[in-house]
C-alpha positions in Angstrom: -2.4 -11.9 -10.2 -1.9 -12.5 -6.5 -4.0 -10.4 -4.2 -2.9 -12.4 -0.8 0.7 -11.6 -1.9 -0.2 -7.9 -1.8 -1.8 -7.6 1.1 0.6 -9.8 2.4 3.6 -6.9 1.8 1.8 -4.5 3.4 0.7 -6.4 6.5 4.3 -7.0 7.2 4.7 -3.3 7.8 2.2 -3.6 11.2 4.9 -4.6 13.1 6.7 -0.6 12.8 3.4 0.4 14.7 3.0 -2.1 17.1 6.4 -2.4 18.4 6.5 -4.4 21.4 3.5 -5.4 21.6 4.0 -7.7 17.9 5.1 -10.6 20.4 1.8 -10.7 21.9 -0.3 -10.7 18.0 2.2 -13.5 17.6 1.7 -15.4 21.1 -2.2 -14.8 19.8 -1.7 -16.6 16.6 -0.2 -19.2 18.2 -2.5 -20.5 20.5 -5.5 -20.2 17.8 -4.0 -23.2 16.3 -5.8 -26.3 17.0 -4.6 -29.5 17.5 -5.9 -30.7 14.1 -3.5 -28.6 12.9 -5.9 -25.8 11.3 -6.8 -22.3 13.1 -9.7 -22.3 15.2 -12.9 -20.9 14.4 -15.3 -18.8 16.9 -16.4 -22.2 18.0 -13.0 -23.3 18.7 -12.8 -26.0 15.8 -10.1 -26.2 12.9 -11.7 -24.3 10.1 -9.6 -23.9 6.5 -11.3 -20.3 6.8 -10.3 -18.9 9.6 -6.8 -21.1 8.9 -6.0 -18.5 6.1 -6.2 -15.8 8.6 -3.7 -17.5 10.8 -1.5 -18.4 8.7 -1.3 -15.4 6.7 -1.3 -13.7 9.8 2.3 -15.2 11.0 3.5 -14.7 8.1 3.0 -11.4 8.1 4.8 -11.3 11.4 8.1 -13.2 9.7 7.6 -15.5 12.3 8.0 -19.1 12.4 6.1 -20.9 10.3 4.3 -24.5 11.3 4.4 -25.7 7.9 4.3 -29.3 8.6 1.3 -29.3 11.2 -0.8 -27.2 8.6 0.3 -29.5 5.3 -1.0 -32.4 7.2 -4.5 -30.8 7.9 -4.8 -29.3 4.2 -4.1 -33.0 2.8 -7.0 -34.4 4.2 -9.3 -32.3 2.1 -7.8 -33.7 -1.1 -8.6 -31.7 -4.4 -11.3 -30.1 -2.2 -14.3 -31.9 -3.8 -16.5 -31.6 -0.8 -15.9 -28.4 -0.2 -18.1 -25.3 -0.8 -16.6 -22.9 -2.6 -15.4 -20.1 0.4 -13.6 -23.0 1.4 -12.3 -24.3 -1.8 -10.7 -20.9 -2.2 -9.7 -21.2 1.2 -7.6 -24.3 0.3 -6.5 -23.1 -2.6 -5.1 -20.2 -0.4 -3.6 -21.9 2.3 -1.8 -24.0 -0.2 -0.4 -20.6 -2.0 0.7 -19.7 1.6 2.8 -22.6 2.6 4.1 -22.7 -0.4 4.8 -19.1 0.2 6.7 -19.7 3.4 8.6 -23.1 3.2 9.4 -26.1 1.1 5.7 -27.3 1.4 3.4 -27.3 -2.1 0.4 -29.1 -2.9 1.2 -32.5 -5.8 0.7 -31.2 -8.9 -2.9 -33.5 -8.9 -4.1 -31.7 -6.1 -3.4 -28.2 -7.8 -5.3 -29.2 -11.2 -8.0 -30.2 -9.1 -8.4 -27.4 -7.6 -8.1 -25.2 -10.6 -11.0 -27.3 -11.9 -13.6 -27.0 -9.0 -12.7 -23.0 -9.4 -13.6 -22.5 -12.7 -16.8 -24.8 -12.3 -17.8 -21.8 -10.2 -17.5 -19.5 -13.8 -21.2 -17.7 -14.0 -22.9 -17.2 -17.3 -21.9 -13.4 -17.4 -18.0 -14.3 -17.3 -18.2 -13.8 -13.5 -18.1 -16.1 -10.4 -20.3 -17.3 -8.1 -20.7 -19.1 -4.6 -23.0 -21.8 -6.3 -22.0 -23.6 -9.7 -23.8 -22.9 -13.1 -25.2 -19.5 -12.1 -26.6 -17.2 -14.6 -24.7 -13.9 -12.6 -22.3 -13.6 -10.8 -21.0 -11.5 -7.7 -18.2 -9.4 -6.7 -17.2 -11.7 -3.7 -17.3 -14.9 -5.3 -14.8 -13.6 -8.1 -12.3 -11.9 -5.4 -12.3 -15.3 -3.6 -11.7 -16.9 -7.5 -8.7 -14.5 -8.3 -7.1 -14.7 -5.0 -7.1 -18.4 -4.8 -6.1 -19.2 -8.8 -3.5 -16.7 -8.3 -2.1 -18.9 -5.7 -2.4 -21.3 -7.6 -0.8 -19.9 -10.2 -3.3 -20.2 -12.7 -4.9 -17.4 -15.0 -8.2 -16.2 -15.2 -9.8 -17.4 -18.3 -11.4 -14.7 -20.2 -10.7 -11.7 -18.1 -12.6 -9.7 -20.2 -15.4 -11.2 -19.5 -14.9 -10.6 -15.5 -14.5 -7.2 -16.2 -17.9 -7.2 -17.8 -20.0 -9.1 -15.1 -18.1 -6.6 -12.8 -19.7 -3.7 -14.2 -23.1 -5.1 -14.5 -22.8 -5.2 -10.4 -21.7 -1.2 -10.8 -24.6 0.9 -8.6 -25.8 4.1 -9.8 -23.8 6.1 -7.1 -20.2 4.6 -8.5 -19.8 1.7 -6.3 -20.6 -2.0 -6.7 -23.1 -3.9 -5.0 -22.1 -7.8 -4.2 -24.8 -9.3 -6.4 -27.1 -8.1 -9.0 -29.6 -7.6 -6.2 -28.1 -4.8 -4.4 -29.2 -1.4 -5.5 -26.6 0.8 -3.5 -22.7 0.3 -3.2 -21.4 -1.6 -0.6 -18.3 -0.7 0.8 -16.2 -4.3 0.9 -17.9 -5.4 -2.2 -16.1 -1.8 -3.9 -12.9 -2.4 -2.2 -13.3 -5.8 -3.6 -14.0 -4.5 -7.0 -11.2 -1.7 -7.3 -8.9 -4.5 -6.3 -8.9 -7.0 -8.6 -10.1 -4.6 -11.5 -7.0 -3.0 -10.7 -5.1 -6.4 -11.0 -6.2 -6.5 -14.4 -5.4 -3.5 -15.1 -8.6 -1.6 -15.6 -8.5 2.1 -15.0 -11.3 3.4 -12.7 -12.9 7.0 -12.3 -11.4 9.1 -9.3 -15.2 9.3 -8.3 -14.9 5.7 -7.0 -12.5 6.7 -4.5 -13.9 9.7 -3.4 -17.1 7.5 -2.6 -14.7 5.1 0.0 -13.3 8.1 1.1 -16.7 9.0 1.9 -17.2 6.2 3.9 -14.9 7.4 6.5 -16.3 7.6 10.0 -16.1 10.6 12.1 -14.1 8.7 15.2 -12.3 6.7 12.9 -12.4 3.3 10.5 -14.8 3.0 7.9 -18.4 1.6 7.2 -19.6 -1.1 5.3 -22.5 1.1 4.1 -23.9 4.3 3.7 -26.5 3.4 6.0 -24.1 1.5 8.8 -23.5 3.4 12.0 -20.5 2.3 13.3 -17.4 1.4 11.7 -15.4 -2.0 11.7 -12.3 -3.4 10.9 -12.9 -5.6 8.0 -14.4 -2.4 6.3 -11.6 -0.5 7.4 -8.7 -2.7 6.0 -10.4 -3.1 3.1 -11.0 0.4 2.4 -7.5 1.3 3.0 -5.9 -1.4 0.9 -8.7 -0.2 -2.2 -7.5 3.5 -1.5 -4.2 2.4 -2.0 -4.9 0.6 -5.2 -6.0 3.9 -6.0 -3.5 5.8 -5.1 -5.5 8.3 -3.1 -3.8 10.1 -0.1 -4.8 8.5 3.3 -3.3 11.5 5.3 -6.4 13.6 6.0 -7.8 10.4 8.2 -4.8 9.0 8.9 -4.7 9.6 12.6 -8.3 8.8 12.9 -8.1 5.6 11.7 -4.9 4.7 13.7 -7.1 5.8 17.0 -10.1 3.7 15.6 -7.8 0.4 15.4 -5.7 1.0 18.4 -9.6 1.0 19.9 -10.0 -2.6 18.8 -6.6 -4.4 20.2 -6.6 -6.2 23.7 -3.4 -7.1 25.6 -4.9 -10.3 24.6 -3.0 -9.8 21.0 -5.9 -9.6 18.7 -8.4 -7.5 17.5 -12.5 -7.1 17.5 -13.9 -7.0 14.9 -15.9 -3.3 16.0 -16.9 -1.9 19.0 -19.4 -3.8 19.8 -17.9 -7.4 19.8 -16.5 -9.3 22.4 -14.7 -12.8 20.7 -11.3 -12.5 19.3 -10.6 -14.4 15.9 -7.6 -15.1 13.2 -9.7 -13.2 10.6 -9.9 -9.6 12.7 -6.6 -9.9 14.3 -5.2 -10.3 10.2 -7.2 -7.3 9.1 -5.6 -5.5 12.4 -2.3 -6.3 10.6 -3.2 -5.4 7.3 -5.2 -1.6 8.4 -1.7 -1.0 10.5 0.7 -1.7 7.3 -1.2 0.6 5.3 -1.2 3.8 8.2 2.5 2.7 8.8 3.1 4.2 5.2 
């Protein structure tokens, strides 16, 4: 299983839609990387996080690639003992990528490492979790987990027991909830959920589409709640790429949600996150890419 990989073939479609304007997401892309060699986060530092976003980002545009810059800045974290575990994955990840793109791979060492501090992130149930040696675990934690061991190309131990801790988090309403103490779906911990259950090749009810679908705002994009007023574009791309795991037709909203993302880029080359922000980032600017390959289709 390799969710970036996925996402990743669809992202490279954005450029159909943004025509001459990719050079500027690229020239955007660019200049978020930090001397340190990482992206920058919203503070301006080198942050593995937001270096995902980058990275996968230019990628995405089949751009060149500054493999040796980023290799240098991913060594220094070593098997990523000191990390949390967002940013464990995010090594993990950025690892996956390179290797992805050039010549550049992780030692074997560092792999097994990381593999290790993964799966020491295993909750009781047969999920993940941000913390080690949880009892439960949540629906973030484990799409983090997959992505990242799939770049590492390493299994998921016991996927039937993921499959179960993901239906514990199942809400009464036919979404998911992140953690066993939400009561009512959440729309990225869903999208999450449909795709890596999909992944595994678990077959889910129709209804679970028809609730993202629901999701859809009037002007366009998609919440991240029932109970959220305004869309975003995290929600939005992440919605999409679940609908398409799903195999549900897009074309009803399709125009909408091309007006909602178009709303969100500057001649800057990247994307808000909503309407209401005013910081450009890696992360947005990716999901920009992602929400335009899947209305390219």
């Amino acid at each position: 299983m390799n969710l970036r990989l996925e996402m990743l073939q669809v992202a490279r479609l954005a450029p159909k839609l943004l025509g001459d304007s990719a050079p500027l997401v690229e020239k955007f892309l660019r200049n978020e990387q930090a001397e340190a060699g990482g992206f920058k986060d919203r503070s301006g530092q080198s942050d593995l996080y937001y270096t995902v976003f980058g990275l996968d980002g230019l990628l995405a545009l089949q751009t060149q690639f500054p493999g040796d810059s980023v290799a240098e800045y991913l060594n220094r974290f070593g098997g990523g003992e000191k990390l949390d575990f967002i940013h464990l994955c995010c090594l993990a990840r950025c690892w996956g990528t390179l290797q992805h793109a050039t010549s550049v791979r992780a030692s074997g060492q560092i792999r097994e490492q990381l593999q290790d501090q993964l799966n020491l992130h295993r909750s009781h149930d047969g999920g993940f979790n941000l913390l080690p040696d949880q009892p439960k675990g949540s629906v973030y934690a484990a799409f983090l987990a997959a992505g990242a061991l799939g770049d590492l190309g390493a299994p998921i131990l016991e996927p039937d027991r993921l499959v179960q801790s993901f239906r514990q988090l199942q809400t009464r309403d036919g979404a998911w909830a992140n953690d066993h103490h939400g009561k009512t779906g959440s729309t990225n911990a869903t999208a999450a959920a449909v795709v890596v259950l999909t992944n595994l090749g678990i077959s889910l009810d129709q209804s679970v589409g028809d609730w993202l679908l629901a999701r859809a705002h009037p002007e366009g994009g998609f919440v991240a709640s029932p109970e959220t007023p305004i869309p975003d574009l995290l929600s939005t791309a992440t919605t999409l790429h679940a609908l398409a795991c799903l195999q549900r037709d897009i074309s009803g909203i399709r125009e909408r949600c091309l007006d909602f993302v178009d709303s969100l880029w500057t001649n800057e080359g990247g994307f808000y996150g909503n309407w209401s922000e005013d910081k450009l980032d890696c992360e947005y600017t990716y999901y920009g890419l992602l929400a335009l390959g899947h209305l390219s289709v």
